[in-house]
Backbone as numpy.savetxt, mean C-alpha at the origin, in Angstrom:
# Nx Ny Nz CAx CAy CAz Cx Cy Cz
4.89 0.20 14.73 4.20 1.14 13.85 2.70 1.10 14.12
1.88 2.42 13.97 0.71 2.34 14.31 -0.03 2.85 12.89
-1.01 2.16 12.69 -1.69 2.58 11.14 -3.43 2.90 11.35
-3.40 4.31 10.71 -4.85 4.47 11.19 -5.51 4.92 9.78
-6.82 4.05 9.43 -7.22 4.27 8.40 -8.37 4.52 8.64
-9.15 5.61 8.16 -10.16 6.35 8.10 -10.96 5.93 6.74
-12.41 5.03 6.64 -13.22 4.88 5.77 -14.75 5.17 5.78
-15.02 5.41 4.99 -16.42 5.66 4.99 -17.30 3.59 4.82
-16.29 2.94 4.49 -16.84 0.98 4.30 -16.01 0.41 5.12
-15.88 0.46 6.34 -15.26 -0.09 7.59 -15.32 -1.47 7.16
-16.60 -2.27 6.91 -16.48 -3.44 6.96 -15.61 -4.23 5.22
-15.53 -2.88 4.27 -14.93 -3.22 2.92 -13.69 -3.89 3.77
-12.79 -3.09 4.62 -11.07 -3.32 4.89 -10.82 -3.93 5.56
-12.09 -4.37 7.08 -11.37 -5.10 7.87 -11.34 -6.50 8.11
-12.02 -6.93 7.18 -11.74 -8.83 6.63 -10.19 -8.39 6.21
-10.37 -8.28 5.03 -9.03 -8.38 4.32 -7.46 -8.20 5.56
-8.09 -7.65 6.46 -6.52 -7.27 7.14 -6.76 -8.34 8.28
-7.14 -9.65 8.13 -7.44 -10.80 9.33 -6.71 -11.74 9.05
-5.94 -11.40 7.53 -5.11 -12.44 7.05 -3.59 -12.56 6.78
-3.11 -13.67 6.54 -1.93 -13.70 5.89 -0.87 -12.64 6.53
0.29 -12.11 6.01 1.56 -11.37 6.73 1.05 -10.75 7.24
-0.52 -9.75 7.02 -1.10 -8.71 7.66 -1.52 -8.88 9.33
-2.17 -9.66 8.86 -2.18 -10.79 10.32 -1.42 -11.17 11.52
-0.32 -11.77 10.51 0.48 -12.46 11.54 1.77 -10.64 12.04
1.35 -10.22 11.19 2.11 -8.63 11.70 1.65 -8.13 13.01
0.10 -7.91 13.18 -0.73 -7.62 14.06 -0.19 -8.48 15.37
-0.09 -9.69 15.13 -0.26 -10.90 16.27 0.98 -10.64 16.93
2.28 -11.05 15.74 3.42 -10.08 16.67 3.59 -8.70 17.29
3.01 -8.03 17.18 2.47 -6.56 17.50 3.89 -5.63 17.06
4.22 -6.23 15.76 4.70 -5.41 14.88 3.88 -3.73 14.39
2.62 -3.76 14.32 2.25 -3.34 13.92 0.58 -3.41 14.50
0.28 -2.14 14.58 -1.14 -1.93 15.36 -2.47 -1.03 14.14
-2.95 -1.45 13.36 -3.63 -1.22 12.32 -5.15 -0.98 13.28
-5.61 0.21 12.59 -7.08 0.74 13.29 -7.86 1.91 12.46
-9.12 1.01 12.44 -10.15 1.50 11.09 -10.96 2.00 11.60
-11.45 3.40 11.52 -12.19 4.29 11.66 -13.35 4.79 10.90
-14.32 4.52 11.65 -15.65 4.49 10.65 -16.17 5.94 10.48
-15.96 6.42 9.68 -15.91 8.30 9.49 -17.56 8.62 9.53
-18.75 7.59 9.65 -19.90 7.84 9.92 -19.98 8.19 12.02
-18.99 7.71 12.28 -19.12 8.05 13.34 -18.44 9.18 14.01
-18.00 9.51 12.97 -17.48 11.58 13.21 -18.65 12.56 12.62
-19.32 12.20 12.01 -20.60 12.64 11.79 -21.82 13.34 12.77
-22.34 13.97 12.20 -23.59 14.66 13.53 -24.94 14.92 12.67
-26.01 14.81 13.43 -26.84 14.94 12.61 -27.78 13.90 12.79
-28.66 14.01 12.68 -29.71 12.87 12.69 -29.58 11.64 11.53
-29.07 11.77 10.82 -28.61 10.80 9.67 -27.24 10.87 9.29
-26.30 11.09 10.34 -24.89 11.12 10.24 -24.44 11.20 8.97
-24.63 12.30 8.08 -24.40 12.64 6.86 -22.95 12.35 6.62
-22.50 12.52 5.53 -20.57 12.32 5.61 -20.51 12.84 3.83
-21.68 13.09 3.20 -21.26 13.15 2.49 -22.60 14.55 1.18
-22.13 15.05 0.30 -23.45 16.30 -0.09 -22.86 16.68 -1.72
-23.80 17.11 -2.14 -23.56 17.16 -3.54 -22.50 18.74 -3.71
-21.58 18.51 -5.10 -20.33 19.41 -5.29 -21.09 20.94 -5.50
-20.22 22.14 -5.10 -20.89 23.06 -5.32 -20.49 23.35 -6.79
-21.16 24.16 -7.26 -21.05 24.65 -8.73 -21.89 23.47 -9.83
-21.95 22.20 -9.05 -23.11 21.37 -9.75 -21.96 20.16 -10.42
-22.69 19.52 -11.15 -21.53 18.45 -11.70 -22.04 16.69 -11.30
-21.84 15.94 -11.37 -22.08 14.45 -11.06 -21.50 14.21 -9.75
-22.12 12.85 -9.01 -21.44 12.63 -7.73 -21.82 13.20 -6.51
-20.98 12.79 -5.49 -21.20 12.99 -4.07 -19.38 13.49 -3.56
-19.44 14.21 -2.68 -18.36 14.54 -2.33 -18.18 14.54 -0.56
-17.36 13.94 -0.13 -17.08 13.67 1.40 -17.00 15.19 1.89
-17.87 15.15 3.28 -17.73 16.52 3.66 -16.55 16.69 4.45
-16.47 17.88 4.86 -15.10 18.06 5.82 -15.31 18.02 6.91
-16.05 18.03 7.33 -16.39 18.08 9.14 -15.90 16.82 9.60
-16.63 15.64 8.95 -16.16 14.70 9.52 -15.03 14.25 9.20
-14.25 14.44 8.13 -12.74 14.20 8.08 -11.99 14.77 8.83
-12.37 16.42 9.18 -11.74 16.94 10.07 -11.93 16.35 11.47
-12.82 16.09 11.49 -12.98 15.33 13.00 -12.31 14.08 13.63
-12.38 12.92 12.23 -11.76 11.69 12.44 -10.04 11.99 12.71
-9.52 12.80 11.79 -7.85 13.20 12.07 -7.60 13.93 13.36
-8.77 14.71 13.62 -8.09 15.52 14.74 -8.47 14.42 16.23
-8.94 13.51 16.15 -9.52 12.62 17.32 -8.54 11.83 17.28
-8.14 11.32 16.11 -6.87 10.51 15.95 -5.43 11.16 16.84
-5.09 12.02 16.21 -4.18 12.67 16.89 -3.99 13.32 17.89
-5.07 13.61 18.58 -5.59 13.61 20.01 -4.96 12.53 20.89
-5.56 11.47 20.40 -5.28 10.21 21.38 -4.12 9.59 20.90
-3.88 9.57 20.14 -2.64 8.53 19.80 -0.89 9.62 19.06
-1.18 10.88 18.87 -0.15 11.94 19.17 0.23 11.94 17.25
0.57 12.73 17.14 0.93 13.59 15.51 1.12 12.40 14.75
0.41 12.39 13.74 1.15 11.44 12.26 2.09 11.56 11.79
2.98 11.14 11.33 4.10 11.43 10.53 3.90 11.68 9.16
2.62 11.02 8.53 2.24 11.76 7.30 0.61 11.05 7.08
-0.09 12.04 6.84 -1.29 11.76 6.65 -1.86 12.09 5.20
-1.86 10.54 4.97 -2.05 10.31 3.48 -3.64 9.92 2.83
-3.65 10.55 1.75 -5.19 10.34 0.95 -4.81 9.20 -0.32
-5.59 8.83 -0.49 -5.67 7.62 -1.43 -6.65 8.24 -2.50
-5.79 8.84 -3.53 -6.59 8.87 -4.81 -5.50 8.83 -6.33
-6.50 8.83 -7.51 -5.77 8.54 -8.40 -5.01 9.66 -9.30
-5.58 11.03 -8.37 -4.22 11.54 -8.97 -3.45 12.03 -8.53
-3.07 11.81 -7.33 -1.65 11.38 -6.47 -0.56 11.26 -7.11
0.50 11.38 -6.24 1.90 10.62 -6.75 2.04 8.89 -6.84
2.44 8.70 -7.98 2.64 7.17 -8.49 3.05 5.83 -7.08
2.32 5.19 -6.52 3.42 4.45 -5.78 4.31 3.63 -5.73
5.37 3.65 -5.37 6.70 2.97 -5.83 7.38 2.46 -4.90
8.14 1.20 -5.23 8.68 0.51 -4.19 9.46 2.14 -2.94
10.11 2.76 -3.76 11.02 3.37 -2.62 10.47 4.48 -1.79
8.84 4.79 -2.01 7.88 5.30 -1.22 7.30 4.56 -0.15
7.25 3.01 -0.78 6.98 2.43 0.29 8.08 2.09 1.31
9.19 2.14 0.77 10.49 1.73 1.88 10.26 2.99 3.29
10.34 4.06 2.40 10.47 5.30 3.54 9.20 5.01 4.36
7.94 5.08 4.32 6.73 5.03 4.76 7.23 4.36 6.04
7.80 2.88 5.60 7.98 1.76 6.57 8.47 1.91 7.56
9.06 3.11 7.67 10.48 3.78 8.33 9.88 5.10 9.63
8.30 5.40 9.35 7.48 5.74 10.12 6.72 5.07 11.29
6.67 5.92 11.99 6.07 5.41 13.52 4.54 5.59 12.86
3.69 6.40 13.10 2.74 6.42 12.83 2.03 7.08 11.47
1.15 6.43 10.56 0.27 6.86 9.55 -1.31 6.54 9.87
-1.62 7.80 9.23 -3.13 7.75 9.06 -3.30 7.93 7.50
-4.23 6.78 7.20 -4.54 6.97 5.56 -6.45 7.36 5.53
-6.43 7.81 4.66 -7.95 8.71 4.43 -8.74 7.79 3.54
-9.18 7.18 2.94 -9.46 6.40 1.71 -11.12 7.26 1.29
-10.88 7.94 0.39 -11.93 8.58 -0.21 -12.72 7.87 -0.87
-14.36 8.31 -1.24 -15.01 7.50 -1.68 -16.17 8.60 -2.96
-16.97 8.06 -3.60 -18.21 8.81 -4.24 -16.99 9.81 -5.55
-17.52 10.72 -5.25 -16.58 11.74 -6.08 -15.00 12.33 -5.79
-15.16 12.06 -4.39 -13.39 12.58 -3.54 -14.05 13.28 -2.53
-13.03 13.94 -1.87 -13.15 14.44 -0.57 -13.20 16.22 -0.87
-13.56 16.59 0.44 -13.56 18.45 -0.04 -12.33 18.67 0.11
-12.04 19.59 -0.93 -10.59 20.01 -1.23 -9.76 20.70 0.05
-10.63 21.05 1.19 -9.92 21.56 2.16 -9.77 20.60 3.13
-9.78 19.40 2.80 -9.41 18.40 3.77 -7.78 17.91 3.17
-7.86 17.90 1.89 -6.46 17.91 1.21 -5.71 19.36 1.38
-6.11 20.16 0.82 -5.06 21.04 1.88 -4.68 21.54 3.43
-5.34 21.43 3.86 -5.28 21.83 5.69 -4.71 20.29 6.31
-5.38 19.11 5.67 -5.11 17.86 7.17 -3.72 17.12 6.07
-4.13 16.80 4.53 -3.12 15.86 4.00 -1.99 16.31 3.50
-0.77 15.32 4.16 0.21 15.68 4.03 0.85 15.07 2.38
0.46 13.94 2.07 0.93 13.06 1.10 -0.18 12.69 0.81
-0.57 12.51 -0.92 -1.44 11.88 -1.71 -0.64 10.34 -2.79
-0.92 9.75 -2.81 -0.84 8.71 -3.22 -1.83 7.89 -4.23
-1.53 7.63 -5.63 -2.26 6.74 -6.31 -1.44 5.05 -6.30
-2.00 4.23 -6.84 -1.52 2.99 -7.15 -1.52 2.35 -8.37
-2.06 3.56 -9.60 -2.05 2.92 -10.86 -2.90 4.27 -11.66
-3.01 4.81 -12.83 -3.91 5.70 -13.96 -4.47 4.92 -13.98
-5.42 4.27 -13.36 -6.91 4.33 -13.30 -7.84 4.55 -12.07
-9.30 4.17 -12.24 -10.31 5.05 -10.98 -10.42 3.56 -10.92
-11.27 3.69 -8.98 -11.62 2.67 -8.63 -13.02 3.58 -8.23
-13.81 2.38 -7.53 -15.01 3.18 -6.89 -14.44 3.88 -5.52
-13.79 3.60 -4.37 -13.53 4.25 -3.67 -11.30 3.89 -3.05
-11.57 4.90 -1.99 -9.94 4.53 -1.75 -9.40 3.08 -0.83
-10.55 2.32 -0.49 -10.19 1.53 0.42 -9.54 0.66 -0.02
-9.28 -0.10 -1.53 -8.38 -1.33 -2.01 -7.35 -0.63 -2.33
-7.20 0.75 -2.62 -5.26 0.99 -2.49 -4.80 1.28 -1.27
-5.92 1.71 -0.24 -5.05 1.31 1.47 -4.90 0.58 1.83
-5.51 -1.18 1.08 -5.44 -2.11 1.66 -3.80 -2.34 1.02
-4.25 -2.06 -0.28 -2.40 -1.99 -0.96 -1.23 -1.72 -0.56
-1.63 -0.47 0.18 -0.50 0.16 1.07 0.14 -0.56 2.15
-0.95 -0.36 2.65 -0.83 -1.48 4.22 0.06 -2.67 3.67
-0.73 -3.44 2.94 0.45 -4.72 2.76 1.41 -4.48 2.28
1.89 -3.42 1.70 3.32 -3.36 0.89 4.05 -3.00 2.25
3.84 -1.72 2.81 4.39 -1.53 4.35 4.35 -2.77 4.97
3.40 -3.12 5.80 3.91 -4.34 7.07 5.05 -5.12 6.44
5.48 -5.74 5.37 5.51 -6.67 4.84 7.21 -6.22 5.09
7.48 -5.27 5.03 9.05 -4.59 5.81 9.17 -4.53 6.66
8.10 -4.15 7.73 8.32 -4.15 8.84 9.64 -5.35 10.01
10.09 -4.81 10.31 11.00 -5.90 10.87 11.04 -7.37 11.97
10.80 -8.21 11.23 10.45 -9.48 12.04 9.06 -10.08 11.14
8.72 -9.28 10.41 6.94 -9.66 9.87 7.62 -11.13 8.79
8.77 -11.04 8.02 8.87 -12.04 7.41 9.86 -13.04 8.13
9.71 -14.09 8.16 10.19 -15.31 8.11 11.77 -15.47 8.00
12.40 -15.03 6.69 13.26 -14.61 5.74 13.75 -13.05 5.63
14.42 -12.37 6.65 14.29 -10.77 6.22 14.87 -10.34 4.98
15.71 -11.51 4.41 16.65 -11.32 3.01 15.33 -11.46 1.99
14.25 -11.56 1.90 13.09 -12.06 0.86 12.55 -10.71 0.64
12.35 -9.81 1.38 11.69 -8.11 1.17 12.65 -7.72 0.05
13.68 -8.11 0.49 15.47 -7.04 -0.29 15.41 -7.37 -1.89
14.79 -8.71 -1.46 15.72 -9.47 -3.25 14.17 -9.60 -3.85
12.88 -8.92 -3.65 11.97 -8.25 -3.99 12.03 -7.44 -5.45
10.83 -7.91 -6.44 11.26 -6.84 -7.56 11.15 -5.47 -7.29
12.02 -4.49 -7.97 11.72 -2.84 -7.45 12.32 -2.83 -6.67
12.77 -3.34 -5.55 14.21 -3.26 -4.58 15.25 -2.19 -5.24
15.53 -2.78 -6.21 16.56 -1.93 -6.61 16.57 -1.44 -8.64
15.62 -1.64 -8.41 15.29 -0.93 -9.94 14.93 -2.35 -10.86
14.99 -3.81 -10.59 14.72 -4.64 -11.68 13.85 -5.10 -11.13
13.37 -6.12 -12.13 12.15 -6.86 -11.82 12.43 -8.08 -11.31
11.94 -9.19 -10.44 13.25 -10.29 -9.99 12.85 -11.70 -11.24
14.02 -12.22 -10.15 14.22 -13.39 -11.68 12.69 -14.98 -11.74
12.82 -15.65 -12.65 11.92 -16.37 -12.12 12.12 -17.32 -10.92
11.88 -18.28 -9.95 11.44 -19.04 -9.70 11.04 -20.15 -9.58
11.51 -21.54 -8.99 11.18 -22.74 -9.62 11.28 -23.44 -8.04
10.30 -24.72 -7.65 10.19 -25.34 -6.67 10.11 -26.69 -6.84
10.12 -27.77 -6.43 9.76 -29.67 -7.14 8.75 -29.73 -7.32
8.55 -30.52 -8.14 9.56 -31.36 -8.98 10.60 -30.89 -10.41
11.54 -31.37 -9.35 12.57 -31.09 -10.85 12.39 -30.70 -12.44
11.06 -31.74 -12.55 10.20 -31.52 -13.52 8.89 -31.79 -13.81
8.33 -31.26 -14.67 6.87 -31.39 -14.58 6.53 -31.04 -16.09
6.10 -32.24 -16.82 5.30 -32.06 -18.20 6.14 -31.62 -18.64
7.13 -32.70 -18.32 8.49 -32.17 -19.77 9.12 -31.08 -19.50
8.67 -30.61 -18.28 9.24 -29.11 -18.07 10.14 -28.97 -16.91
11.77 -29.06 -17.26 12.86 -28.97 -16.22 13.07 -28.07 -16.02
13.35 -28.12 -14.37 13.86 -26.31 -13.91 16.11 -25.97 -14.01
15.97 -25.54 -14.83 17.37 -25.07 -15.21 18.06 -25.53 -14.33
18.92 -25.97 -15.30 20.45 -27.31 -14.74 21.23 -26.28 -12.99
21.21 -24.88 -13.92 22.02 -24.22 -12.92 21.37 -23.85 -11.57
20.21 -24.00 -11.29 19.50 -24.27 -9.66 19.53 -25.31 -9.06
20.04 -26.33 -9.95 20.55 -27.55 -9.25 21.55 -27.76 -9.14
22.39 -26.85 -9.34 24.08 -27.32 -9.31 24.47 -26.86 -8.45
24.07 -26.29 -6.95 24.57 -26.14 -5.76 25.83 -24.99 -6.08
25.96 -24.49 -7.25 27.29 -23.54 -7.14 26.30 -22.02 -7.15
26.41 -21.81 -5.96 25.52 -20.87 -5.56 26.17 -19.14 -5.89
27.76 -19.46 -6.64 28.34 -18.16 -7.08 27.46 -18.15 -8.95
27.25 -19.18 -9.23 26.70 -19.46 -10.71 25.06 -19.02 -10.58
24.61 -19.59 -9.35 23.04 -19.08 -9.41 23.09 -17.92 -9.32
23.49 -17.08 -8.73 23.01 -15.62 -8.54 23.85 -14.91 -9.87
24.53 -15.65 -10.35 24.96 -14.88 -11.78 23.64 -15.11 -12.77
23.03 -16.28 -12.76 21.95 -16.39 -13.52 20.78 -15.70 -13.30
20.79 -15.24 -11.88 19.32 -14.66 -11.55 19.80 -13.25 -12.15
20.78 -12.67 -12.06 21.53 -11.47 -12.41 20.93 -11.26 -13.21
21.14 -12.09 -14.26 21.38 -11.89 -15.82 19.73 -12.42 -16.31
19.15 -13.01 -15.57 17.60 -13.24 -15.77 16.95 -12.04 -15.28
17.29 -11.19 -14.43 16.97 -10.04 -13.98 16.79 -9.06 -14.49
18.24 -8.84 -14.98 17.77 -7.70 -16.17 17.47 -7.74 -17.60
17.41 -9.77 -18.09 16.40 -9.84 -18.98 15.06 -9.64 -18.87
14.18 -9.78 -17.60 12.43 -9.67 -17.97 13.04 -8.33 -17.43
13.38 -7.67 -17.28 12.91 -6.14 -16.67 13.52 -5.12 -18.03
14.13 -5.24 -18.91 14.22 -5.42 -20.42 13.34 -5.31 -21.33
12.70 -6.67 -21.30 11.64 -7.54 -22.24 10.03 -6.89 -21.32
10.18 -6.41 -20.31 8.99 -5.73 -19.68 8.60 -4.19 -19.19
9.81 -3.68 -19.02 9.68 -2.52 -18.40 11.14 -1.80 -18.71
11.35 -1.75 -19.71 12.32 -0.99 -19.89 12.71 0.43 -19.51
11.47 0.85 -18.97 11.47 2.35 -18.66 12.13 2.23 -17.44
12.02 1.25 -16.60 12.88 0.78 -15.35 14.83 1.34 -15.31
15.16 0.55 -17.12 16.77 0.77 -16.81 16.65 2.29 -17.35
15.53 2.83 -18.13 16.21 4.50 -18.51 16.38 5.40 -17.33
15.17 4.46 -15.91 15.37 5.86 -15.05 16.63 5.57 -14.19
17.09 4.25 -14.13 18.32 4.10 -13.15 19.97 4.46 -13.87
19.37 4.80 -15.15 20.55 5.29 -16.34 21.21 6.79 -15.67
């Protein structure tokens, strides 16, 4: 999979992606991640990228030239996206089974908007899919592409250790997963349930079952109305 993210804070995203599964995704060359500094689709003596909204109002708004420029250079060299996505908050919700399909793509380019948003004709003419990560604002789109990104690689095939650990993931399949427990047996009076130690491994997964769709219950009940 090839991932191309377009920012106006190049240096905001590309620490964060030096680490951990993201990382070790890259190293196996699972996955080829590449950040595009949208000041350098720019022209102009002060590589502008960005100008105040027409009709007046607060803010700064990303111009289109250079968005248009960064996507169409992209796809130039490296051949059609399969979906070219914007990162804002009033997008469609993201959800585990958005991210499954995504994963299932050869190539994405994500946009990560910044200031006020982008010009509206960059969302209709270049983006194919909009995406939020929660009802609320951030200052710009680059920490829900970093979001993205890790929820994707993290399926990718071979990136984990364990490929059974993505599956049995909360949101997999509509619950939330069960808790969790590692040694010592106990700690401050606090034992980890008789039945993770009893090796009857048809009894544990009845308990995680049934712990399963207690916190997803006691937390998110809106979970079992939509799988109803």
């Amino acid at each position: 999979m090839r991932i191309d993210l377009v920012t106006a804070l190049p240096d905001l995203v590309e620490e964060p992606l030096q680490h951990s599964i993201v990382r070790r995704a890259q190293d196996a060359e699972a996955v080829e991640i590449c950040v595009h500094d949208l000041r350098e689709h720019a022209t102009g003596k002060h590589k502008q990228i960005d100008d105040y909204p027409f009709g007046g109002g607060a803010g700064m708004v990303l111009k289109p030239e250079p968005l248009f420029r960064a996507v169409e250079a992209i796809e130039e060299e490296e051949g059609e996206a399969d979906d070219v996505i914007f990162l804002t908050p009033d997008g469609e919700r993201l959800d585990q089974p958005t991210v499954n399909q995504l994963s299932m793509h050869g190539h994405l380019i994500l946009i990560a908007g910044h200031y006020k948003g982008i010009d509206q004709r960059v969302r209709d003419a270049l983006v194919t899919r909009e995406l939020s990560i929660g009802d609320f604002v951030l200052s710009g789109g680059e920490l829900p592409a970093l979001v993205l990104i890790d929820a994707i690689v993290r399926l990718l095939p071979g990136v984990l250790g364990d490929a059974s650990s993505a599956l049995t993931d909360s949101f997999q399949d509509g619950l939330l997963d069960a808790p969790v427990y590692t040694r010592p047996a106990e700690y401050r009076g606090r034992p980890v349930p008789d039945v993770l130690r009893s090796g009857d491994h048809q009894r544990v997964e009845q308990w995680r079952d049934e712990k399963r769709l207690e916190k997803t219950r006691d937390r998110r009940p809106d979970l079992l109305q939509e799988s109803s």
